[in-house]
C-alpha positions as a Markdown table, in Angstrom:
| # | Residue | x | y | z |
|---|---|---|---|---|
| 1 | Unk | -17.3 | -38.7 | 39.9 |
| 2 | Unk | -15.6 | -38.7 | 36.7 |
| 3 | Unk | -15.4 | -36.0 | 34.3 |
| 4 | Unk | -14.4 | -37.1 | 30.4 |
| 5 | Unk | -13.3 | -34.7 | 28.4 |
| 6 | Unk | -11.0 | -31.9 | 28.2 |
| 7 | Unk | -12.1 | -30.0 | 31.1 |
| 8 | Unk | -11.1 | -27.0 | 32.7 |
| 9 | Unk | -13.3 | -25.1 | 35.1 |
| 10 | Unk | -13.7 | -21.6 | 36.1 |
| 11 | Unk | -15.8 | -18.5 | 36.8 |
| 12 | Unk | -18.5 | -20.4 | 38.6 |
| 13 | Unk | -21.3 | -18.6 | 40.3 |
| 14 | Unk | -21.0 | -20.1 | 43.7 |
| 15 | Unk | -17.3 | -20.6 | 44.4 |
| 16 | Unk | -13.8 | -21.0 | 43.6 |
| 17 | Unk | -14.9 | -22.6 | 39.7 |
| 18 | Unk | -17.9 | -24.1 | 37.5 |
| 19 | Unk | -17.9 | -26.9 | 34.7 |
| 20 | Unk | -17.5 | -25.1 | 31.3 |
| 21 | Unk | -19.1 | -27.3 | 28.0 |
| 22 | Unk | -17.6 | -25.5 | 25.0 |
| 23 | Unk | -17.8 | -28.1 | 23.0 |
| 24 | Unk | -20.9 | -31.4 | 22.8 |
| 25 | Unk | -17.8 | -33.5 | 23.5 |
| 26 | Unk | -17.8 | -34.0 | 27.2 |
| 27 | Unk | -20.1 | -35.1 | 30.2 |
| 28 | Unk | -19.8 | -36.2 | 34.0 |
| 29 | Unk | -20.3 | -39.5 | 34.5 |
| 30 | Unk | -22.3 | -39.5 | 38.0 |
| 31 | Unk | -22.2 | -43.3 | 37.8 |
| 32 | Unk | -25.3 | -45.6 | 38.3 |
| 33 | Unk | -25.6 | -44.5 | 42.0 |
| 34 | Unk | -28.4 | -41.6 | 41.6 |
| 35 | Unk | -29.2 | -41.5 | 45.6 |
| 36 | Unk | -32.7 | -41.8 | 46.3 |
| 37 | Unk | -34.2 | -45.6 | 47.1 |
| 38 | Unk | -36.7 | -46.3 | 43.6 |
| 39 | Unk | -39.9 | -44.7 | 44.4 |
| 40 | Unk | -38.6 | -42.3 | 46.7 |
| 41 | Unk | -39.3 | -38.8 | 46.9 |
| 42 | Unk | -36.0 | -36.3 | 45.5 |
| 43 | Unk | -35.4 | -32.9 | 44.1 |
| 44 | Unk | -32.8 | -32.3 | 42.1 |
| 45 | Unk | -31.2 | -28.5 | 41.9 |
| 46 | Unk | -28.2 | -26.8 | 39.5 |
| 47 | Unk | -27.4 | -23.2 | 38.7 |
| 48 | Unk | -26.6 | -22.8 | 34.5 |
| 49 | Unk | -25.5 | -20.5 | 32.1 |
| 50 | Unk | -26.9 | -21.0 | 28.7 |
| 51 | Unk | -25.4 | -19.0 | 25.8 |
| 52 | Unk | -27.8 | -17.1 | 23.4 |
| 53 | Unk | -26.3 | -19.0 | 20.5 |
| 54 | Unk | -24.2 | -22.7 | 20.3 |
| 55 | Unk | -26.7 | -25.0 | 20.8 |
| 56 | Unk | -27.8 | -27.8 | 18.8 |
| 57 | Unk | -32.2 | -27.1 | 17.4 |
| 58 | Unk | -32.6 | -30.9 | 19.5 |
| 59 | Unk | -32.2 | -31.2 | 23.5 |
| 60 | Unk | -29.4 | -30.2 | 25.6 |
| 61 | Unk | -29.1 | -31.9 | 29.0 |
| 62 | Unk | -28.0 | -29.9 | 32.1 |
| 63 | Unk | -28.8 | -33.6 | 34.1 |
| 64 | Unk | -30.1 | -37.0 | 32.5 |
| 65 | Unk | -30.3 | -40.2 | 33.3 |
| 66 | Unk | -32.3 | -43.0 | 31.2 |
| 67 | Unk | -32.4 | -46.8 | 31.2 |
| 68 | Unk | -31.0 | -47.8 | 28.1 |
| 69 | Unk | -34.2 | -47.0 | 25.8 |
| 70 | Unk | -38.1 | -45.4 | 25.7 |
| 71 | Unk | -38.0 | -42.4 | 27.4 |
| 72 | Unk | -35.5 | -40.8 | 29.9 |
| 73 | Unk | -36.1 | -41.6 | 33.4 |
| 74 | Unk | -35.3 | -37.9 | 34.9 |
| 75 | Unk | -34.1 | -35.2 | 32.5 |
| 76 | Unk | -33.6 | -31.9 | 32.6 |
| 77 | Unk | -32.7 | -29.9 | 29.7 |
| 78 | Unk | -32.9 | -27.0 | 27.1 |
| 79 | Unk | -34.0 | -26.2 | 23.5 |
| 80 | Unk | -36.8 | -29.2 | 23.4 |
| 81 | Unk | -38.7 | -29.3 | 19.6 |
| 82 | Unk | -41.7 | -27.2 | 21.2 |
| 83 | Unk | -40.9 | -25.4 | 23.8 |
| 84 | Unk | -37.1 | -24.0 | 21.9 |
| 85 | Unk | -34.6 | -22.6 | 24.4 |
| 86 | Unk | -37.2 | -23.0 | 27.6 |
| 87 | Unk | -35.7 | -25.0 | 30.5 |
| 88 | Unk | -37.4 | -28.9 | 30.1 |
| 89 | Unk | -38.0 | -31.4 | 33.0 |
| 90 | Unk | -38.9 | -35.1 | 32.7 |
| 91 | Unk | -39.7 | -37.8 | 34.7 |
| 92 | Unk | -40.9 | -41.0 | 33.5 |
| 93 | Unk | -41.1 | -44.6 | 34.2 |
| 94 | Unk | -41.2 | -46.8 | 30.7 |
| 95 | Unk | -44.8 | -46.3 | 30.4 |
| 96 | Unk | -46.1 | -43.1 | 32.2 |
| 97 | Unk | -44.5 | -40.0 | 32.9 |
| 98 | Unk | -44.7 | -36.5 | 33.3 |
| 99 | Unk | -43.2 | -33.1 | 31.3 |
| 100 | Unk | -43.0 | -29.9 | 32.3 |
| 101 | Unk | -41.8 | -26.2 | 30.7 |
| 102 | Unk | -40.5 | -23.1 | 32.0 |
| 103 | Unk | -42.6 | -19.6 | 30.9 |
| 104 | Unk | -39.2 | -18.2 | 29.6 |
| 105 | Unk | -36.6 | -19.0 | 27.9 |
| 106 | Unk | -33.3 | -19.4 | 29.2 |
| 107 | Unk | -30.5 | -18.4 | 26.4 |
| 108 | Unk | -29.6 | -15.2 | 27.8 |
| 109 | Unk | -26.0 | -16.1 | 28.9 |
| 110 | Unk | -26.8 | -15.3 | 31.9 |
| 111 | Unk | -26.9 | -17.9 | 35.9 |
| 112 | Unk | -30.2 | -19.1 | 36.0 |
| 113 | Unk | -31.2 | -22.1 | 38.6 |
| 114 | Unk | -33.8 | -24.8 | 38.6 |
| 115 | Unk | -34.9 | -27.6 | 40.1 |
| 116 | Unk | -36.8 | -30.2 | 39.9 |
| 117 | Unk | -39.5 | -31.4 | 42.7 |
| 118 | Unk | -40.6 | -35.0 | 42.5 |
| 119 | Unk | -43.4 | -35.7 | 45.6 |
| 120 | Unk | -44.2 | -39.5 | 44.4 |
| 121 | Unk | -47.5 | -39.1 | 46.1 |
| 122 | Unk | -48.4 | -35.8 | 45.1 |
| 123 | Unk | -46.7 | -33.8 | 42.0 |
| 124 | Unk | -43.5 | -33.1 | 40.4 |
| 125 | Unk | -42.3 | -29.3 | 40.3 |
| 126 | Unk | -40.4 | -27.0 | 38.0 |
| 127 | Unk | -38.9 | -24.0 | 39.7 |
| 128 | Unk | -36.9 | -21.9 | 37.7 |
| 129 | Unk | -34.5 | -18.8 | 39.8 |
| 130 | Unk | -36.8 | -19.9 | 42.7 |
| 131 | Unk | -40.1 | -19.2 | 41.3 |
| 132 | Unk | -42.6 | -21.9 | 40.5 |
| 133 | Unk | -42.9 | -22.1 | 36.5 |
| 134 | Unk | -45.2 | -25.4 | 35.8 |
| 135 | Unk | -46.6 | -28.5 | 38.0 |
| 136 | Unk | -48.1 | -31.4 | 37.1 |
| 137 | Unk | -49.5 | -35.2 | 38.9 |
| 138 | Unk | -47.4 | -37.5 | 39.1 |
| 139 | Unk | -49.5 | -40.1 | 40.8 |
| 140 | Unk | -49.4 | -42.3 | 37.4 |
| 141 | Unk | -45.5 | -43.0 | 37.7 |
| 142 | Unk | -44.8 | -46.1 | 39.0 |
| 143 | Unk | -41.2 | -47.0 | 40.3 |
| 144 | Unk | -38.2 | -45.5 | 39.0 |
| 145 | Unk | -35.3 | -48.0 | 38.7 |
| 146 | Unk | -31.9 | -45.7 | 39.6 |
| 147 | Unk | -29.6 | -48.0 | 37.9 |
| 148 | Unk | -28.7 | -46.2 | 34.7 |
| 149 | Unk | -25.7 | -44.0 | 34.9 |
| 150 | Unk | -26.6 | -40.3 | 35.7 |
| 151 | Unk | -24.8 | -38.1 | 33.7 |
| 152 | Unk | -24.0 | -34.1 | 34.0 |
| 153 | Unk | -23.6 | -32.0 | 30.8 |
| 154 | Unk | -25.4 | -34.8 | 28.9 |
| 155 | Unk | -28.1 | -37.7 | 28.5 |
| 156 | Unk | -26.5 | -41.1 | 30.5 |
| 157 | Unk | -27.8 | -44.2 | 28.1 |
| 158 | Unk | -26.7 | -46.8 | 30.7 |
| 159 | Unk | -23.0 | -46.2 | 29.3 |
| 160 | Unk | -19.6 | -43.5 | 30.4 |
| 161 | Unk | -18.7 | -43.7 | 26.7 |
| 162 | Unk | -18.7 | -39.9 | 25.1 |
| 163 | Unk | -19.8 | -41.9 | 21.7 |
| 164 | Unk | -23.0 | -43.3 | 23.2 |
| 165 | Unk | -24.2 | -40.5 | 25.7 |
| 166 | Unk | -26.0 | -37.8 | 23.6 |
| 167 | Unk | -27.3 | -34.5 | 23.8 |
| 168 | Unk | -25.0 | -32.7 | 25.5 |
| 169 | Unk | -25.2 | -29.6 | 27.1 |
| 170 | Unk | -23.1 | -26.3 | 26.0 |
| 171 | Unk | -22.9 | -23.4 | 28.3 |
| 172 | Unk | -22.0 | -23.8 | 32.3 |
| 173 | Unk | -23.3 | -25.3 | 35.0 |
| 174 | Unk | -22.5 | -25.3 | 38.8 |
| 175 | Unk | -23.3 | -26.9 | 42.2 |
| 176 | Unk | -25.6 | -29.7 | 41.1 |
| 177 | Unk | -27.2 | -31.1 | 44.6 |
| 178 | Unk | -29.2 | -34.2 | 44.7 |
| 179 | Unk | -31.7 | -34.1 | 47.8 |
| 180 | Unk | -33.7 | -37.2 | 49.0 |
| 181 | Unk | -36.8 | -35.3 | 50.0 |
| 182 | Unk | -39.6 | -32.7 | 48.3 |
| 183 | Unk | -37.8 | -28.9 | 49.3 |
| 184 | Unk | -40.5 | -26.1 | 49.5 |
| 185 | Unk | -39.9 | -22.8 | 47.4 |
| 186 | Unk | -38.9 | -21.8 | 50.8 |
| 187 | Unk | -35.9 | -23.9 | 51.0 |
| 188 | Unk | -34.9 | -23.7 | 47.3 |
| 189 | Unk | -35.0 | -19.9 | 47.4 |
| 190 | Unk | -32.9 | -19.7 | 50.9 |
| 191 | Unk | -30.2 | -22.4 | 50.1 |
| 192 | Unk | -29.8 | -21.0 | 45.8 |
| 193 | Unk | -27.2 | -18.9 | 46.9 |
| 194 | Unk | -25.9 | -20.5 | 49.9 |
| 195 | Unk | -22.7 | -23.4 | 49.2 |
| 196 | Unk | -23.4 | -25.2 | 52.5 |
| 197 | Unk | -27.4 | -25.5 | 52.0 |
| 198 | Unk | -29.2 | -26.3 | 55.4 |
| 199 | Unk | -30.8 | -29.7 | 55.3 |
| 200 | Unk | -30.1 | -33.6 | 56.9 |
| 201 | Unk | -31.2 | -35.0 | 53.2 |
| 202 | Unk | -28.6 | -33.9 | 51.1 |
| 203 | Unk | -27.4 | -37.4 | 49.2 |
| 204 | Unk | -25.1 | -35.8 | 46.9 |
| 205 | Unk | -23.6 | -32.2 | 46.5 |
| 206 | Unk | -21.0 | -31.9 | 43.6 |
| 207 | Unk | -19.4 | -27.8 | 44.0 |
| 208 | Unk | -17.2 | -28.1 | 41.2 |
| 209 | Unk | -14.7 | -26.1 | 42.7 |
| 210 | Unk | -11.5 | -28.3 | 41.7 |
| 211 | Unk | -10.7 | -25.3 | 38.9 |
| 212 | Unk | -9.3 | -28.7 | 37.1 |
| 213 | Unk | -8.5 | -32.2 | 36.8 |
| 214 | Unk | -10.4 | -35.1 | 35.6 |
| 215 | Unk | -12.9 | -35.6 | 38.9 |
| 216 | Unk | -15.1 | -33.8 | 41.1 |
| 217 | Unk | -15.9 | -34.3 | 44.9 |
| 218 | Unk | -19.4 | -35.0 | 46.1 |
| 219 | Unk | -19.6 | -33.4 | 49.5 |
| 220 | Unk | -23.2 | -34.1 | 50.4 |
């Protein structure tokens, strides 16, 4: 992956370093390959630090990708309009979708981790430091086209350009995993803690341990 922006990386929870977002002047551009084949189950898991003051009153994006227009495809982010400085989680597919809030807020400056479920067939999840916050049917979404750039630390609009990606996170964040299958409560809570989570459907693991540099490794 490639990281634009002035990066340098330390003090990360898990590890030798995290990603640090001082400024709403960087992102990591994940490129258009998300993982998961359209339609397919995923969950999608970071630990982040969130200062108690920085952020913009609009969204800030710990992972987003969107296709160009509409709504975002996947999101997950901070400080939405009504629900200010609660962890945020989107899925949606141009026409139907689903949104769903933490039952705290997050702008403590302290590690917090979430993740996001997404059973096609059943419901999508919002787990927030391994406990269940909010859950919702998701039966309604149709395909999700994985094309648009992914983006860490921002919102991907289908572009790597710093001038066209928006809403971008300030704060930390660290070991952003990408798994192609529905993990239990179970398996979130074991593998949180754990840099070398058990499980055959990791797609992508980025550790963020390089300290700095201009890319990051995807070990999953």
């Amino acid at each position: 992956i490639d990281l634009y922006g002035d990066f340098t990386t330390s003090g990360g929870l898990l590890g030798a370093s995290c990603l640090s977002f001082p400024n709403q002047d960087r992102l990591v551009d994940l490129g258009a390959a998300f993982g998961p084949a359209d339609g397919d189950d995923f969950t999608i898991e970071a630990w982040f630090n969130c200062p108690t003051s920085g952020h913009s009153g609009n969204q800030n994006y710990i992972v987003g990708k969107r296709n160009g227009g509409g709504n975002p495809l996947i999101a997950i982010y901070t400080n939405n309009v009504a629900n200010v400085d609660k962890i945020s989680v989107e899925v949606h597919d141009g026409s139907n979708g689903v949104a769903l809030f933490s039952n705290s807020t997050v702008n403590d400056g302290k590690w917090h981790h979430v993740a996001l479920v997404y059973d096609a067939s059943d419901k999508a999840k919002l787990y927030l430091d391994g406990k269940l916050q909010s859950e919702a049917d998701c039966t309604a979404v149709g395909a999700l086209n994985f094309s648009a750039v992914t983006c860490i630390g921002a919102r991907g609009d289908g572009t790597t350009s710093l001038t066209d990606a928006g809403y971008h996170w300030i704060g930390e964040i660290d070991e952003v995993r990408i798994w192609e299958d529905v993990r239990t409560e179970t398996e979130i809570r074991t593998n949180m803690f754990d840099e070398t989570p058990a499980g055959d459907n990791l797609l992508r693991h980025y550790k963020l341990n390089e300290g700095t540099g201009s890319s990051a490794a995807d070990t999953g």
